[in-house]
N, C-alpha and C positions, 0 to 999 in steps of 0.2 A: 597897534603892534602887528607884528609879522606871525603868532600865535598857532596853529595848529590845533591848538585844544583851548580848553576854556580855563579863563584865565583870572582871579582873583586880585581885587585891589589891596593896596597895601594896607596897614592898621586899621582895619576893618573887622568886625565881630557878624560875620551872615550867622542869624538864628533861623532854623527851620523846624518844623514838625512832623516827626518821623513816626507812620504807623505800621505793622508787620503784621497781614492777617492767615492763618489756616484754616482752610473750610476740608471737611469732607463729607462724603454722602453717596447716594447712585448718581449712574451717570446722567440719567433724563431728569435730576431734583434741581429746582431751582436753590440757591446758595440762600433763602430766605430761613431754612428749616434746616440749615446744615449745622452740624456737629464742629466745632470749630474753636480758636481763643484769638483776641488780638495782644498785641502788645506793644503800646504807644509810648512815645517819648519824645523830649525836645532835646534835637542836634545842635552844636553850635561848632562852626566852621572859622578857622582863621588860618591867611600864610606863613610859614614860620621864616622862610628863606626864600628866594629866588636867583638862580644862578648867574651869577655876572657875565658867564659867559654865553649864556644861553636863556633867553626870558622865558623859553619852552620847557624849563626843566624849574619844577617849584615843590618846594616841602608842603605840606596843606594837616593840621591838625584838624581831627574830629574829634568831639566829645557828647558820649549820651548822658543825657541827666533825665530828671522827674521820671522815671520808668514806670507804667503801669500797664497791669495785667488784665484783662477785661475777657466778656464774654465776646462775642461775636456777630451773636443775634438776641437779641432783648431777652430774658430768660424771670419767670417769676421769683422773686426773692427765694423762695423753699428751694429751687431749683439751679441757683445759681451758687456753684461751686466755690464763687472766688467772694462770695458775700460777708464782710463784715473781716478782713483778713486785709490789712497792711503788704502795702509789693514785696516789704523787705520781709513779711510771714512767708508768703509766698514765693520767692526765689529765694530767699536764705541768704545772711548778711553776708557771706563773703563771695556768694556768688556777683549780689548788686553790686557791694566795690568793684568785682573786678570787671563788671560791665560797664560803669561810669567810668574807669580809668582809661584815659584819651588814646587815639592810634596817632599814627603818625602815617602820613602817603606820600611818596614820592611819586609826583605825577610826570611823567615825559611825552610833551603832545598828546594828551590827553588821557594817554594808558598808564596804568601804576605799574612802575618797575618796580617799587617797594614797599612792602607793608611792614610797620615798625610796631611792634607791639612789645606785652610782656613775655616774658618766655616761657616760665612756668603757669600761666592762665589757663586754668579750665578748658576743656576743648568745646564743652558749650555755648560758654562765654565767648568766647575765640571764635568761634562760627558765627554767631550774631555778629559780632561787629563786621566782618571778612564778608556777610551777607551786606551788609551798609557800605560797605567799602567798595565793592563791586561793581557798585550804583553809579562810583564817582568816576567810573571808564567808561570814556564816549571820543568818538572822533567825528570832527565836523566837515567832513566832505562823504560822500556816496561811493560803497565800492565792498568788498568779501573780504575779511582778510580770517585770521587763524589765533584768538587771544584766549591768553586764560584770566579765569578768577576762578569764584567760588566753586561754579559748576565743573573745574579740569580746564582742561584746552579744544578749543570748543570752535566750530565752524561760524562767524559773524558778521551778519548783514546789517550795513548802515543806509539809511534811507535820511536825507538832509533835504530840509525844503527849510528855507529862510531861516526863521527862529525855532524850526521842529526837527526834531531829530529822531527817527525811528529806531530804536538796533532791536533784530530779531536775532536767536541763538540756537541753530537745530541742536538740540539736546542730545538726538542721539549721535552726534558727531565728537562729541566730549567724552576725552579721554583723562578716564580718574579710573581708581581702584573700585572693583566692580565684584560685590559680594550675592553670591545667591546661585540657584543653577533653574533651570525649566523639564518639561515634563519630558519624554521621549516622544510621544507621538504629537503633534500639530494638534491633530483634534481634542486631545486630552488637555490642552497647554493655555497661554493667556497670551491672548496678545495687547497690548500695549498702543500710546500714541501719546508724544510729549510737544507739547508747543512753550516757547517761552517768547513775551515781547514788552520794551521798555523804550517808553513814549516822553520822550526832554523836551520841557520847554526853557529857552533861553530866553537872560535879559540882559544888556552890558556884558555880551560875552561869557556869563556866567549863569548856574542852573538856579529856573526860578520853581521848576517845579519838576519830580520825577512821578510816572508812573508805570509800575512794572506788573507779569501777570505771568504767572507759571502756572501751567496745567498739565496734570498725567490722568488718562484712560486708561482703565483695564479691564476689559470683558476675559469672559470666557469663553472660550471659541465654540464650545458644544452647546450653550446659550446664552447668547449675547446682550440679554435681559437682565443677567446678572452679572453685574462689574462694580465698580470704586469707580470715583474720580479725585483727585486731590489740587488744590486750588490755593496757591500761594500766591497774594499781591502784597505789595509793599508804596507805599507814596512817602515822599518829599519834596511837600513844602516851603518857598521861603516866608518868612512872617515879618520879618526885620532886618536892619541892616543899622547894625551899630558902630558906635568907635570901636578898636577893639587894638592888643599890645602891638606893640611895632617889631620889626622883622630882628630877625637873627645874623649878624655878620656873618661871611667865611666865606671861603673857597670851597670846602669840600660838604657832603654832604654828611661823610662819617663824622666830622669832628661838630657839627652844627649838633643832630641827634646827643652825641656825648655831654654835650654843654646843655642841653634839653633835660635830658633823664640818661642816665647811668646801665639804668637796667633794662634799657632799652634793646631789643635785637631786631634783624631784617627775619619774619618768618613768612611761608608758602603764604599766596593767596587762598591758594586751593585749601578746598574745606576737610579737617581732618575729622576719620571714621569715630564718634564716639558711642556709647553702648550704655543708659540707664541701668544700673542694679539693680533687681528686683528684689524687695527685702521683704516680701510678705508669702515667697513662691513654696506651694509644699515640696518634699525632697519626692523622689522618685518610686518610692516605696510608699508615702503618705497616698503620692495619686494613685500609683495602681490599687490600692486596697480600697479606693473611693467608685473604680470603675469596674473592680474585679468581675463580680458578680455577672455585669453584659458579656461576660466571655465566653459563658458558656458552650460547648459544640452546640447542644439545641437552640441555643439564642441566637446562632451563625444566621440565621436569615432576617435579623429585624435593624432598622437602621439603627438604633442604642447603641451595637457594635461597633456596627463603621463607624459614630460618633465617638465609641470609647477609644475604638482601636486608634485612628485618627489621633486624640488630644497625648494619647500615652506616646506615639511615636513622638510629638514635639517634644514631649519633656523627655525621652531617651535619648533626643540631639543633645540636648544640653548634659548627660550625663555622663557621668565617667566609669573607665569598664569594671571597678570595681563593683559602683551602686549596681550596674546591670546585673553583673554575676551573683548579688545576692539575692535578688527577685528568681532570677531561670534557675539557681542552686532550692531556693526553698519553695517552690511553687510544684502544685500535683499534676498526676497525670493526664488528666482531663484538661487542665488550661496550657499546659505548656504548650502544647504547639500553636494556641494562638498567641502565647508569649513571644516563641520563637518568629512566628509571621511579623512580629511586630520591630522586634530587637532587630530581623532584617531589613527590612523597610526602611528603618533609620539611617539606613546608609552612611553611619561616621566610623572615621577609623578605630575608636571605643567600640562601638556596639559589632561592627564585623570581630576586632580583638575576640571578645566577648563570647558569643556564641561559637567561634571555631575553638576557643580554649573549653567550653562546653560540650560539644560535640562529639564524640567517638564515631569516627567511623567504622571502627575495626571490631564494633560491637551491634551485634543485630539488634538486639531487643529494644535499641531506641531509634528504629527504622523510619518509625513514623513522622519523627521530630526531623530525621533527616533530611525525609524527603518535604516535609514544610519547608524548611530553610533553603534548600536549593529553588525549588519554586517560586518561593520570595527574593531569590537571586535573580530567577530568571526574570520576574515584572519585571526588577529594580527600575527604579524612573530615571535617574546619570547614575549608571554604572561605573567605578572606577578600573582600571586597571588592573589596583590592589587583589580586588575583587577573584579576577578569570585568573589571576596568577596564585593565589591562594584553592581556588578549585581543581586550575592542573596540575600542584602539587598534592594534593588529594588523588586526583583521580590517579599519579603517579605510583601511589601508596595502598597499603592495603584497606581493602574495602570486603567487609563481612558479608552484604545482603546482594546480591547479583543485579536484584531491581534499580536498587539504587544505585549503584554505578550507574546505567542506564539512563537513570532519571541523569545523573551526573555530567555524563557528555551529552546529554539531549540541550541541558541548561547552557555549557557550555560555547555549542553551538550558536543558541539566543544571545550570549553577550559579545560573541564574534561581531554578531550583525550589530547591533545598537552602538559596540565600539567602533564598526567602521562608518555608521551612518554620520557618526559625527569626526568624522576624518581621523581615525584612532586605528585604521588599519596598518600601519606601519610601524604602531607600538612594539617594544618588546613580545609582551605577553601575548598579544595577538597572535603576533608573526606561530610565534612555539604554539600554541595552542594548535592551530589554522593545521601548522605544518605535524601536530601528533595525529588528529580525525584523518587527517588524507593518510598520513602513511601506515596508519594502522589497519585502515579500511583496505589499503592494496593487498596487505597482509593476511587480514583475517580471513577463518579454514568455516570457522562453525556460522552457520545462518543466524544463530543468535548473536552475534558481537559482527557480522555486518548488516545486520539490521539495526544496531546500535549507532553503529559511525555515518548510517543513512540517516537514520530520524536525526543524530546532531547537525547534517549537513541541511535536510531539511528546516531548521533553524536559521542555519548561520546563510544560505543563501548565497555563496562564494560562487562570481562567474566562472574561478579557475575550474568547481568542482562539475560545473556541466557533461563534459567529457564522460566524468565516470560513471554518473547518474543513467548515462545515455547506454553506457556499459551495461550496470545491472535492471533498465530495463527492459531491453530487449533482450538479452541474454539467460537471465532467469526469470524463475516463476514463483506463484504461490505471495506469500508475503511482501518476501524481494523488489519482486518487478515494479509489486504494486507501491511501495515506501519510494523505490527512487521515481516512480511517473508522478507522484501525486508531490512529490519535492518539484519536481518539474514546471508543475502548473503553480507552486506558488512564486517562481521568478515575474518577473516586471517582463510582458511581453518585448520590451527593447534588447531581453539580453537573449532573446531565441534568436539562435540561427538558422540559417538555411538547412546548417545540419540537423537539428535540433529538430524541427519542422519534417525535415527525411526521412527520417527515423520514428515520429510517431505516425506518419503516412503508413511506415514498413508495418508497424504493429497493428494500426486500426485496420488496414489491408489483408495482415499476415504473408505477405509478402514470404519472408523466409521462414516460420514456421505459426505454429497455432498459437494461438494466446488466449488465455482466459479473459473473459467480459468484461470483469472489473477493469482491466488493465487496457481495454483495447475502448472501454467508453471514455477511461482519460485521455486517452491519447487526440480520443477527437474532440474533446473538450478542450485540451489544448491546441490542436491545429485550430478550431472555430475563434478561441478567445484570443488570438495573434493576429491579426488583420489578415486572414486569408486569402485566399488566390483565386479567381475564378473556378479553376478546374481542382481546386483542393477542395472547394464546396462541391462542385459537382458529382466529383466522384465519389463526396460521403452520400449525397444526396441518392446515386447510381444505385449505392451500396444496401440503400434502404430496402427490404424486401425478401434480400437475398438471406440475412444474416438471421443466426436461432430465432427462435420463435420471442424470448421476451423481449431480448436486445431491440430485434427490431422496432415493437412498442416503445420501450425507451429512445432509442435515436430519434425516431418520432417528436417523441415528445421533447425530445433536447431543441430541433429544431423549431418549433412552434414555439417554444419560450423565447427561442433567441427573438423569434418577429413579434409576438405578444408585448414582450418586454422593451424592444428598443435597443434591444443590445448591441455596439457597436459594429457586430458583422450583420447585423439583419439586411442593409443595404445593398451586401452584396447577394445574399443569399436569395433575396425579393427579386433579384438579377436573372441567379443562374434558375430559377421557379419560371420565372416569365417565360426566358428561351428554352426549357426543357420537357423533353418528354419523359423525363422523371417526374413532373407533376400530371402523374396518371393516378386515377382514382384507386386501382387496384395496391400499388404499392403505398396509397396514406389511407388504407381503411383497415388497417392491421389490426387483428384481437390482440388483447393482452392485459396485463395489470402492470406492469412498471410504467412509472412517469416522473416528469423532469419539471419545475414549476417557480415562476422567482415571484415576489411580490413585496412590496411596500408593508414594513411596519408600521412607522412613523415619517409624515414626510413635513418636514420645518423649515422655517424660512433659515434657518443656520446648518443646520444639520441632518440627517436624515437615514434611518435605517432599513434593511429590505432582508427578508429573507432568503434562502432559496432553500428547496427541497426533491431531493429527487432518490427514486426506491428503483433499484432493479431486480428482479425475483431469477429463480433458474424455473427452466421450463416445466418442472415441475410444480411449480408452486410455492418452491422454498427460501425465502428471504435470502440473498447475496450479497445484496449491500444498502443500507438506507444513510442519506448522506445530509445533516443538516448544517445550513449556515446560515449567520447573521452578520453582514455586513456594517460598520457605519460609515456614512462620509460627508464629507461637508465640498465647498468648491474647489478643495487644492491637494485635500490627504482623503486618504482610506484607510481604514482600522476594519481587520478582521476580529469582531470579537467574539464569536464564537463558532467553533465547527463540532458537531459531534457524529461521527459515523460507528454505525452498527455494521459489522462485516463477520458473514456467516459461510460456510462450504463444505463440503461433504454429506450433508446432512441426509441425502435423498433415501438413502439406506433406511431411515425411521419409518418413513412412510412407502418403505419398498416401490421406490418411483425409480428410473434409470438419468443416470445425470446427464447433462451435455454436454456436444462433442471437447476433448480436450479437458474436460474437468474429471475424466474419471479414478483420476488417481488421488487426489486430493482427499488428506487427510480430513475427518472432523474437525471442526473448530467455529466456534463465537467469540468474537472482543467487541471491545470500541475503544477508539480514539477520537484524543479531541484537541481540537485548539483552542488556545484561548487567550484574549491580546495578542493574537500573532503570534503567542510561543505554544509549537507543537509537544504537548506532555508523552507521557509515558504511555505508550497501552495496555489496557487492562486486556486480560482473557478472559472471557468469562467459563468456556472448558476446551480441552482441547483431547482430540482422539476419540473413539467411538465409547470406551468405557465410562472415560470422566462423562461424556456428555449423557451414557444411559442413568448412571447414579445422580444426576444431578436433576433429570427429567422427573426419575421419580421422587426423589426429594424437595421437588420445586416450592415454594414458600408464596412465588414471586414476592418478594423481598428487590428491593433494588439494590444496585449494587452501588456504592458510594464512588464516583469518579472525581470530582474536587470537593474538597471542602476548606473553606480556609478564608483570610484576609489580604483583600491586594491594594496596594496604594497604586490607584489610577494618576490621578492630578498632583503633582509636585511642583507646585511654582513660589520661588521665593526670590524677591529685589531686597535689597537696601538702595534707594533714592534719598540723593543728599538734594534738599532746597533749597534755591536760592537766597532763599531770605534767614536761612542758618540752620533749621533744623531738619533733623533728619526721619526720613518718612523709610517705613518698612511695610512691605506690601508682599500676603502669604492665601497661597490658595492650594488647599488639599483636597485628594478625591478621593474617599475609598470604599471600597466593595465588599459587603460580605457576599459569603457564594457558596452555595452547594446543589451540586449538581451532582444526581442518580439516574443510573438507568439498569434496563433487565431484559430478560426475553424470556417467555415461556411459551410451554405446547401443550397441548389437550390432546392426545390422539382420540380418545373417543369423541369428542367433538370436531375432529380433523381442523383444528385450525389453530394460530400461534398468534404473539401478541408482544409488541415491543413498546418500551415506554420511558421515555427519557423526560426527566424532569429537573426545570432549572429555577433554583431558589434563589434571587439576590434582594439585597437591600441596599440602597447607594446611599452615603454621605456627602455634599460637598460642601466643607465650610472654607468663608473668605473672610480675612482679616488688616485691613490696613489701617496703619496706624503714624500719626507724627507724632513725634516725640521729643520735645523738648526737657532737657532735665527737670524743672518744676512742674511741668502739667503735660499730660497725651492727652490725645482724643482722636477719634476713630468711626470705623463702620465696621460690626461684623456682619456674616451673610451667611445662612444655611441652607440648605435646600435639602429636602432627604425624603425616596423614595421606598418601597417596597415592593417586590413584584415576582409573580410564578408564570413560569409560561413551560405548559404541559403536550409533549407531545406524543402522541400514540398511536400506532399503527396494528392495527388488527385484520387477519388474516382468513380464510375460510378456503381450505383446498380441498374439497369435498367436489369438485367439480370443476370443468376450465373451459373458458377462461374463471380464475380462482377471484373470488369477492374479495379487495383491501380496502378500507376504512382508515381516513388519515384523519388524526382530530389534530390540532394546532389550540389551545387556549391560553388565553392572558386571562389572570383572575382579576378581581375589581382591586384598584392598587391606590393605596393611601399618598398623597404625593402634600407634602408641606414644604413653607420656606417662607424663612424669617429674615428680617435687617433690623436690628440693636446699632445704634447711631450714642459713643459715649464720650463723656468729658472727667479726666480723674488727676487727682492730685494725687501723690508720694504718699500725704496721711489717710490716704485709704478715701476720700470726698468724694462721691461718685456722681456726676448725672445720667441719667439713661431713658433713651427715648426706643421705645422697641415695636416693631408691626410684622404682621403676620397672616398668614394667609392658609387654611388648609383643605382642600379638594380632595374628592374619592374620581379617580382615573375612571372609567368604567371599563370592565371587562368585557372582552372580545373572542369569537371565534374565530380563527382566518378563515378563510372560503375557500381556499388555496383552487379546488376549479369546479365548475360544475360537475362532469364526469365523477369526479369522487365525493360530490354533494349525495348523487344518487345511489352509487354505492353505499355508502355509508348508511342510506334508509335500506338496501335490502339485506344489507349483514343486521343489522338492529331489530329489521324486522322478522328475519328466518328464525331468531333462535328462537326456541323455547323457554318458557319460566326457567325450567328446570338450570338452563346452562348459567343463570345470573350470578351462581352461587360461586363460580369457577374462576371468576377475577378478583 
């Protein structure tokens, strides 16, 4: 015949044997130990019709019978789930009918145009067979073409050699209904890798044997050590080839079906979304009362938290905003805000409901709870829309506590940027939002509310806002200047311009007037970190020598880390060094105590983090600015995840020192700011003006001062993956932090010397869960990993003399690092197997060295003092 597809003889009975296997496991586990079920059964094939006018067009019944459920890998009687339990115990008598009740295929050259089944059948059921059925589409010549079945409509390579037929299916080219969402940042996120391939052997034109092979990968991109993989095959066998009933008259193909079966319908190949009911699940209130207790503010740093916070957010997706509201209505003051950390993170339209019907903003006394909840705004992992447009109508409104506002557009700012990274800048809510920060900041009288529309700008990162940034850094001082420079430096060197670049030459220069240090050390930190220009290095280079006395030590030291480090301008800089007579010995032997310093935390074959550190003093001795960061990055993304800066001024008055040129008007004042995942928070103060700062000297406790504390969902990654072979696989990887971060400053005047100390508390959770799920039996991998970790930094001072003694200590404490994979197989009646391993390490604790120079210091502040002074920290 003239044929196209594969072609069935008349009255003929082809019997095959059909098996459907699921493995899961890690991704380097051989599939001998894998977590997995089959379910085998004999197919029997016959033609119903064949079209008179066309032999390429043929009806083809399938029918599954003997259905069995089995393990997968040999398993000992005690262990084996499905022991001693009949198929019809285990799928349930009316699921098995409707599994043996036969399909119907209309084949055309070899593709099914139609699939005739029941109509009301199980979506379970209906998927099995729609997975067999899929099988039976093959075309027998070589070439791409664009077909659907189970998996969508899907991109398809046919490879034909003689009696062999290859068809491969890029998977991620298949378009079907696509549930789940991913992390915000790359690094924090999973990535993925799907292969599918199905190998025909023919005999007489017809299949004598199918074998198919679906695989999904999924690591985690911060380490790649830990992932899933899920492994769906499927074979068909022929075994026999019997007589079997003879064909069906007609012309058409509806009236053939009708004369067939009644209740017959044409439904999608494509596999429809179904969703097992969990009948044994505690309600929302059950689980929090089982986790309560890890909530505590003091428990904030041990992973128990992230572990509890983590499992409570799953189960407040699934809840509704009722159940929420009765947990955050009856819960005290101590856990609520880790309540609220949580009900935000969940990100569904219930649990936002939820906490804004909670929320007063027009009432201070529950400030604290406020400011949780916008910060758990600001992580969010996919922000909605809903979200930034429910906060500018807040911030439209009255707001009791000034801070929060503050906090309020800062946040807002963060969900500008995360809405536009994901091509959401032409929203609604954006555009309004975008366009309230800019016009309010042109507007604003008081230094307090535009220092407000700066930090949000500094968030959202809009090229439009460049312009203005460029406005208040050159044009004002004090706080000002230094908010829109240091927004500056966090742009992607692509979006600086010429202009941009002019203008911090103008400042580092002073060109049109004086500029304080802080302001004019960013500025050259931003010309250096933009692929610079010959003579823009040089002339910082020039500059060296001339500038106050500490600065200079810092520029110094700015430039030796860029060459130490590697840093992409070092090449030129090793340039303009070679050809100049700026590298004279007198202008690089500068005294001083400020210094500039980057170095490696962790360096891994996936990932890897560095810090940097750098202290600039006033020439008197008095701390200005201490500025720390921790980088991560892998080969494609960067995540800033943390910055903490100590910024101090005016202070010289304490110690009757005279300040430096340009700074003599500047008010008293201490704070810190900090970043953290990229969203820059609120500043604290820690005093401001001469008095608060003398009452507060002599009342000093050092006490730290609390700068975050709280729970953030880092890792948000969730699929639903539908299998080719019918069942539907769900795949969920969450990451979250507990975290508290403090820091202080105190002074001794009779020991003349001052002492800063910032200290970061976290505990990480990651757990990974994927699972297939067939109505009668899952099985799965879970994966945990969970850390604990302090990393203490302290800067101690000695201005008794100058150049003045500083002491930087950097420590990581010894840090508990576990991580488990539980590999399970379960039945609906609760039948469990569990195969579980695990692993737990002490990290060792470290000192960073951050550089010789401050190695030696540090022995002669330790060694000057006296017994006496130990008593004083």
């Amino acid at each position: 015949g003239h044929t196209t597809g594969p072609s069935l003889n008349n009255d003929k009975l082809y019997k095959f044997a059909y098996s459907a296997e699921v493995y899961v496991d890690r991704v380097k586990a051989s599939l001998q130990k894998s977590a997995g079920y089959r379910i085998s059964s004999g197919v029997d094939v016959n033609l119903l019709w064949r079209n008179p006018d066309n032999d390429d067009d043929q009806l083809i019944k399938i029918t599954i019978r003997d259905v069995q459920v089995e393990n997968v890998n040999e398993r000992p009687a005690a262990k084996n789930i499905f022991k001693g339990k009949s198929t019809e115990k285990i799928i349930g008598k009316e699921y098995l009918e409707a599994l043996q009740r036969p399909i119907v295929l209309e084949l055309v050259r070899g593709k099914v145009k139609n699939f005739y089944s029941h109509q009301n059948e199980p979506g379970f059921t209906q998927n099995i067979k729609r997975g067999l059925a899929s099988l039976f589409q093959l075309q027998l010549h070589s070439g791409a073409t664009r077909e659907v079945d189970i998996s969508g409509k899907c991109n398809t390579t046919y490879h034909v050699r003689q009696d062999q037929v290859t068809k491969i299916k890029a998977l991620d080219s298949c378009e079907i209904e696509k549930q789940g969402f991913t992390s915000h940042n790359q690094i924090l996120d999973v990535s993925t890798k799907a292969t599918s391939a199905t190998i025909y052997a023919l005999e007489d034109g017809f299949i004598k044997s199918i074998k198919a092979e679906e695989n999904y990968v999924l690591l985690l991109n911060s380490r790649r050590k830990t992932g899933a993989k899920i492994v769906s095959k499927q074979r068909l066998e022929l075994k026999s080839v019997q007589a079997g009933p003879g064909l069906i008259a007609g012309k058409q193909v509806a009236s053939v079906i009708k004369t067939l079966d009644s209740s017959y319908v044409a439904v999608p190949l494509v596999a429809e979304p179904v969703k097992s009911e969990c009948k044994k699940c505690p309600s929302l209130s059950e689980h929090w009362q089982s986790i309560r207790e890890h909530m505590y503010p003091e428990k904030l740093s041990k992973a128990e938290a992230a572990r509890s916070f983590l499992s409570f957010i799953q189960n407040i997706r699934k809840a509704t905003k009722e159940e929420i509201l009765q947990i955050i209505r009856s819960e005290n003051k101590e856990l609520l805000p880790q309540v609220v950390d949580a009900v935000t993170s969940a990100q569904t339209p219930a649990s936002l409901e939820a906490v804004l019907e909670f929320l007063d903003f027009k009432d201070a006394s529950t400030s604290t709870l406020q400011e949780r909840f916008l910060y758990a705004c600001g992580f969010a992992s996919h922000p909605s829309e809903i979200l930034l447009k429910s906060l500018t109508a807040k911030f439209k409104g009255d707001i009791a506590n000034e801070e929060i506002r503050e906090t309020l557009v800062t946040v807002m700012g963060a969900l500008i940027r995360k809405l536009c990274d994901r091509e959401g800048c032409k929203l609604p809510a954006v555009v309004e939002a975008k366009r309230l920060i800019l016009s309010r900041l042109e507007k604003a009288k008081k230094d307090d509310n535009v220092r407000m529309y700066l930090l949000a700008l500094k968030n959202a990162l809009l090229p439009e806002a460049i312009p203005l940034l460029l406005k208040y850094a050159e044009s004002e001082e004090g706080h000002i200047s230094n908010v829109a420079a240091t927004a500056l430096q966090r742009y992607d060197p692509s979006f600086l311009t010429k202009e941009v670049k002019e203008t911090m030459n103008r400042i580092y220069h002073q060109n049109r007037k004086v500029h304080e240090k802080t302001v004019r050390t960013t500025a050259a930190a931003i010309i250096l970190n933009s692929n610079p220009s010959y003579m823009e290095v040089k002339n910082i280079l020039l500059s060296i020598g001339e500038l106050p006395l500490e600065m200079n030590k810092y520029m110094l030291c700015m430039i030796q880390d860029i060459l130490h480090f590697e840093m992409p301008s070092s090449k030129i800089v090793r340039q303009v060094l070679k050809d100049m007579r700026a590298h004279n010995y007198d202008r690089f032997s500068k005294m001083g105590s400020s210094s500039a310093y980057s170095g490696y935390i962790t360096r891994g074959p996936d990932v890897s983090s560095t810090y940097s550190l750098d202290i600039l003093y006033s020439g008197s001795g008095i701390l200005r600015r201490s500025n720390m960061n921790i980088r991560i990055f892998d080969r494609n993304a960067e995540l800033h995840a943390s910055q903490v800066v100590i910024e101090a001024q005016g202070l010289e008055s304490i110690i009757a020192a005279t300040p430096d040129e340009g700074e003599e008007n500047l008010d008293s004042f201490a704070g810190m700011s900090a970043i953290l995942f990229d969203i820059q928070l609120r500043p604290v103060t820690f005093f401001q003006g001469y008095a608060d700062l003398m009452s507060k000297m002599f009342s000093a406790t050092g006490d730290l001062i609390n700068v975050v504390k709280g729970l953030i969902l880092l890792t948000d990654y969730s699929q639903e993956i539908q299998l080719q072979s019918g069942p539907r696989a769900s795949t969920e990887f969450l990451g979250g932090l507990a975290i508290d971060i403090s820091g202080g400053m105190e002074f001794s005047l009779w020991y003349r010397e001052s002492k800063t100390n910032v200290k970061n508390r976290v505990a990480m959770f990651i757990a990974g869960n994927t699972e297939v799920d067939s109505f009668f039996v899952k099985t799965g991998m879970e994966t945990t990993l969970e850390v604990e970790t302090t990393l203490d930094f302290i800067s101690t001072v000695q201005f008794s003399q100058y150049p003045f003694l500083v002491c930087l200590q950097m420590d990581r404490v010894e840090s508990p690092f576990r991580r488990y994979v539980t590999k399970y197989e379960s039945l609906p009646s609760g039948r469990r197997y569990t195969a579980r391993r695990g692993k737990a390490e002490l990290l060792a604790g470290n000192e960073y060295p951050l550089h010789q120079e401050n190695s030696n210091m540090c022995r002669k502040v330790f060694g000057t003092k006296s017994d006496s002074s130990s008593n004083w920290f």
